[in-house]
C-alpha positions in Angstrom: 95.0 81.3 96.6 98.7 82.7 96.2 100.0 83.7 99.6 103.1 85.9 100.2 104.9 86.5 103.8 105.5 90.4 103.2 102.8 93.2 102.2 102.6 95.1 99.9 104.1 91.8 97.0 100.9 89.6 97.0 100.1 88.7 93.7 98.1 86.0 91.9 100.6 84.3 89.1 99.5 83.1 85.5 98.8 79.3 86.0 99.8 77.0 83.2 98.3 73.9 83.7 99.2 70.3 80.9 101.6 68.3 82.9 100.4 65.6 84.9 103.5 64.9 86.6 106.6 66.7 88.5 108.0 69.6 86.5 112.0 68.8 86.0 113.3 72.0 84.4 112.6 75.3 82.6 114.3 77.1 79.5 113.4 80.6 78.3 114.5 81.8 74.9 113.9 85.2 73.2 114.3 85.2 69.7 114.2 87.6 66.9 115.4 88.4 62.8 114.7 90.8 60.2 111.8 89.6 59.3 109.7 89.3 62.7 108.7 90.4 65.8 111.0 89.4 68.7 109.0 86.5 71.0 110.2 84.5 74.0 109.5 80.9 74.5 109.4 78.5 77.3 110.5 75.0 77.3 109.4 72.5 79.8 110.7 69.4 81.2 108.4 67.0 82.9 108.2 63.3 84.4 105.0 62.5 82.5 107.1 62.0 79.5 106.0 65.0 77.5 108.3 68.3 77.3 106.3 71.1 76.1 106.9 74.0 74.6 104.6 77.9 75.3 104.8 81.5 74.7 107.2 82.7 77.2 105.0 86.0 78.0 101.2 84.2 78.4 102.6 80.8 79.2 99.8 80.0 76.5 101.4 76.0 75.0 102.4 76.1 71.8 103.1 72.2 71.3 104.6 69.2 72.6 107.0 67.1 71.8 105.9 63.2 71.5 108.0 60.5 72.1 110.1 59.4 75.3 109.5 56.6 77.5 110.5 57.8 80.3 110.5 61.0 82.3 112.1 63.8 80.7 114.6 65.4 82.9 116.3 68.4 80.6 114.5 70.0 77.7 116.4 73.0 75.8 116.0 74.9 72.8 119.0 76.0 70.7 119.8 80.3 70.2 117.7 80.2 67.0 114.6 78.5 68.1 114.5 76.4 65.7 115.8 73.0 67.2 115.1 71.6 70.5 116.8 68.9 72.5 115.6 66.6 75.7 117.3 64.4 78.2 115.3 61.6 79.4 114.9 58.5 81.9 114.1 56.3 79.0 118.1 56.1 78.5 118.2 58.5 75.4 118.6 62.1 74.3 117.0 63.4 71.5 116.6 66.3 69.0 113.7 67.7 67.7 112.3 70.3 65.2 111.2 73.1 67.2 108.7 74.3 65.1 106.7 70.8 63.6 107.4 68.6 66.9 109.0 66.0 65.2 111.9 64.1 66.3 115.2 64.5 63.9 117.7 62.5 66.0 117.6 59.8 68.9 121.2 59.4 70.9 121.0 56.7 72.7 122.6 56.1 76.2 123.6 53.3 78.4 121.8 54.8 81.8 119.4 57.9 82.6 120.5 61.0 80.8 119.5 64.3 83.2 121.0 67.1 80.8 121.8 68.3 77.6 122.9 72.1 76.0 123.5 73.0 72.5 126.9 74.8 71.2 126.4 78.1 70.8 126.6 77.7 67.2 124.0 75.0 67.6 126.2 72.5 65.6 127.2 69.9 68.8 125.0 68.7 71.8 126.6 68.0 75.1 124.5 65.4 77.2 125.4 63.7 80.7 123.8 62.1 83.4 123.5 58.7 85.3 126.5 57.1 83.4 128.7 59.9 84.5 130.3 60.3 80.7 130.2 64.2 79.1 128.6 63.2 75.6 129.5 65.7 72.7 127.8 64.6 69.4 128.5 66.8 65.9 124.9 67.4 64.6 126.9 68.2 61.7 126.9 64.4 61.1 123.9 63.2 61.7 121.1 62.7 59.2 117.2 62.6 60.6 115.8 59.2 61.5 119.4 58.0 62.6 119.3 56.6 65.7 122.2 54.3 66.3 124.3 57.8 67.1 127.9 57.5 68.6 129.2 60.6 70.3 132.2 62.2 68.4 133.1 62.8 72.1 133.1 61.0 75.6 134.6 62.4 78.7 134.4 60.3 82.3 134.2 62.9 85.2 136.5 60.6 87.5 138.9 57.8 86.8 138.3 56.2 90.2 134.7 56.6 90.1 131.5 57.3 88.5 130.5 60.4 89.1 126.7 61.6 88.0 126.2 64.7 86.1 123.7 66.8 87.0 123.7 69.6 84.6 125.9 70.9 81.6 126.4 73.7 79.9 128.5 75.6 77.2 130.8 78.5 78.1 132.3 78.9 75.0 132.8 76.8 71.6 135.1 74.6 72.9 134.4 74.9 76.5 131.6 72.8 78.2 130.8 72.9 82.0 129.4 69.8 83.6 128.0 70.0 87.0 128.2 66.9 89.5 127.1 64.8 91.9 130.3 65.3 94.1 130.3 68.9 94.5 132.1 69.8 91.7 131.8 71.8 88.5 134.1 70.5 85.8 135.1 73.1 82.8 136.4 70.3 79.6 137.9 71.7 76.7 136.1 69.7 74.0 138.6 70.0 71.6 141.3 68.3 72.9 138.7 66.8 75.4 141.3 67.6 78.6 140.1 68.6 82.2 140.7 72.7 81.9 139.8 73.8 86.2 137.4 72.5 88.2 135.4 74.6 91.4 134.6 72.9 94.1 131.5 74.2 95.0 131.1 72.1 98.3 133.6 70.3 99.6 131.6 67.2 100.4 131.3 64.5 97.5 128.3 63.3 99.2 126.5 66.8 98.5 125.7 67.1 94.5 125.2 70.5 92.6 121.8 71.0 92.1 121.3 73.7 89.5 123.6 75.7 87.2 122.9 79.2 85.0 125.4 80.9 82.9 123.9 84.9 82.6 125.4 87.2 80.7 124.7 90.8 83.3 125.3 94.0 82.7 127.3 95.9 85.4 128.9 99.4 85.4 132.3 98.4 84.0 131.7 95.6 81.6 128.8 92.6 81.0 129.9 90.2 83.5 129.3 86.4 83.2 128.0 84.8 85.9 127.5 81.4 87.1 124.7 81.1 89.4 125.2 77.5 91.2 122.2 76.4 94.0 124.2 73.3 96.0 123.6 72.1 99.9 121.5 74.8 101.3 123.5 77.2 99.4 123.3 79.6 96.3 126.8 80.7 94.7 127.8 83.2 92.0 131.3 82.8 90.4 132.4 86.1 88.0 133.2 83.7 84.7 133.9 86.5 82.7 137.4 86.7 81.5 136.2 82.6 80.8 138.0 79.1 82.0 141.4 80.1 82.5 140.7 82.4 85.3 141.4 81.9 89.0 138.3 81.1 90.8 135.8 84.0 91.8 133.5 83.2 94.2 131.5 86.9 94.2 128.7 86.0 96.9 127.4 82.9 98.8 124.0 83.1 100.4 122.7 80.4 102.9 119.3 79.9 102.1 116.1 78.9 104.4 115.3 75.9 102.0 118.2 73.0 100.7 118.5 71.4 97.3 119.1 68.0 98.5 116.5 66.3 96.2 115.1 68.9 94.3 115.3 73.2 93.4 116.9 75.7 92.0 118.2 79.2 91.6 118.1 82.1 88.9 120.0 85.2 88.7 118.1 88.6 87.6 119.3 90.3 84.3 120.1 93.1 86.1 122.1 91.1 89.1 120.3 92.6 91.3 118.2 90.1 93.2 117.7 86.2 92.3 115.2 83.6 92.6 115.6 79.8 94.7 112.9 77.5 95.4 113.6 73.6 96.5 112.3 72.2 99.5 109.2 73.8 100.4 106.2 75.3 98.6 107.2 79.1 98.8 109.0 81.1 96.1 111.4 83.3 96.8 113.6 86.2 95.8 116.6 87.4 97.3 119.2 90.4 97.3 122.4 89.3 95.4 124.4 91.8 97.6 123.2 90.8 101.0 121.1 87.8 100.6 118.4 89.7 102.1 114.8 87.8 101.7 112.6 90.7 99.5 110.0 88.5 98.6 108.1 85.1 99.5 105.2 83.8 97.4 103.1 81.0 97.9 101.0 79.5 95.1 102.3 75.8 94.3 100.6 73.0 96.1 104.2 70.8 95.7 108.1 71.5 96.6 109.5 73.9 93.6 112.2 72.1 91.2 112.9 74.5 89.1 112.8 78.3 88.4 114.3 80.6 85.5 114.1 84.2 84.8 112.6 85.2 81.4 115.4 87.5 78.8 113.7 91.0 79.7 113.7 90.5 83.4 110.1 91.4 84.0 109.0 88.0 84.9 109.8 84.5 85.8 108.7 81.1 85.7 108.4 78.2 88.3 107.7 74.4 87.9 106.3 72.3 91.0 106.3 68.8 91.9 102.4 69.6 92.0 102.7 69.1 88.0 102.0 73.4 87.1 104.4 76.1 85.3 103.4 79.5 87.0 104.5 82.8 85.6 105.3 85.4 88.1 105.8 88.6 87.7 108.9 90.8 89.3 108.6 93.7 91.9 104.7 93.1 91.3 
């Protein structure tokens, strides 16, 4: 039975049940051409080894794809829906054919890989993880079945140390942000493969950044970009809009009841009006950007949440539990 803390927002979510394991993260992708009907997906990344992909409005599973050995931590699709890619514990990355299931590309790694994020042009892949190198390989390059794959790019987060990345991301074509274990977000210019700014999102190295979403939102003046960081016990937005060269811009940080030490997450609203964070308990909840008020608080996993995303239209959004389920919830229900 769904609980909720406040009347008057109890409501039973869509359960989507085929993972046997911990969920690890969630992707949501609307796409759409001349030629058909816009549809939104859902990608999933799970320990049990098997990412799945679904229809992002019924959560009905479209198909999975088939080959790690070890638990996939990152799964993402690129803007046209046509390729996906996945991070695993099996010490590889790999891309796929979004629409047969069938592996194009292994990249092999030297330790776990826990991200990966297509170019917006979907022509590079930037991985990271355990080995604390930012990975950029030219798909460009590669032909399918290869799978002794060199990176045309590799970018150590520290000289001193290794420092673990936790997630990555693309601002821009030649701009790729790599969040890590120390606190930090790093913004690399790919192209020259320099160190552009970094934020220091906590300053404790012993505190890692959790979960990272760039959103494009629409505000009165201008779309603003926004990049929605869940670290500590915190969640922060930076205004990324005028891109990498601009002075940090922290617009809000909200203490949260919950921390992100081992697992969670945070999503921002299209609108930017409210946002999503789950992590150390069971209860979802969502939360005035302005004030960090608590609106909502729903119960319905049996497990800690790891991960939550809002879908492209706003009008729902999706959580994965350690209790192995994807449940689709709608907003102001």
């Amino acid at each position: 039975m769904t609980e909720t803390r406040q009347q008057g927002t109890r409501q039973i979510p869509i359960v989507c049940p085929g993972h046997t394991r911990p969920l690890a993260e969630l992707q949501f992708l609307a796409v759409s051409d001349e030629n058909t009907d816009s549809r939104t997906f859902l990608v999933s990344a799970c320990h049990d080894k098997l990412p799945m992909l679904r229809d992002g409005i019924t959560g009905d599973w479209i198909g999975t794809f088939a080959g790690h050995k070890g638990a996939v931590w990152c799964c993402r699709l690129d803007p046209t829906g046509y390729l996906a890619a996945t991070a695993s514990g099996d010490f590889s990355a790999r891309v796929w054919d979004a629409i047969t299931g069938a592996s194009l590309f292994t990249l092999p790694h030297k330790h776990i890989v826990k991200t990966c994020d297509f170019s917006h042009d979907s022509t590079r892949l930037a991985t990271g993880g355990h080995e604390g190198l930012l990975r950029v390989y030219d798909l460009t390059k590669l032909k399918p079945g290869d799978s002794n794959v060199e990176p045309a790019l590799s970018l150590p987060q520290c000289d001193s140390e290794k420092v673990i990345i936790s997630k990555c991301t693309w601002l821009d074509h030649s701009t790729v942000l790599a969040a890590c274990g120390d606190g930090k977000i790093r913004f690399w210019n790919v192209t020259g493969g320099n160190l552009v700014r970094t934020i220091t999102v906590v300053d404790n190295e012993s505190v890692a950044v959790r979960d990272m979403e760039l959103s494009r939102v629409m505000g009165n003046d201008k779309n603003k970009l926004i990049l929605t960081v869940a670290a500590g016990d915190s969640v922060f937005f930076f205004d990324l809009t005028d891109g990498a060269n601009e002075e940090k811009c922290l617009l809000k940080l909200h203490k949260m009841p919950i921390h992100f030490r081992d697992e969670g997450g945070c999503s921002l609203h299209p609108h930017g009006k409210k946002f999503i964070a789950g992590g150390s308990d069971l209860w979802v909840r969502v939360f005035d950007f302005e004030t960090g008020e608590e609106l909502e608080c729903h119960k319905g996993h049996h497990g800690p949440v790891r991960c939550l995303r809002y879908a492209p239209n706003g009008k729902t959004y999706a959580t994965g539990s350690e209790d192995g389920t994807i449940r689709l919830w709608k907003t102001d229900a």
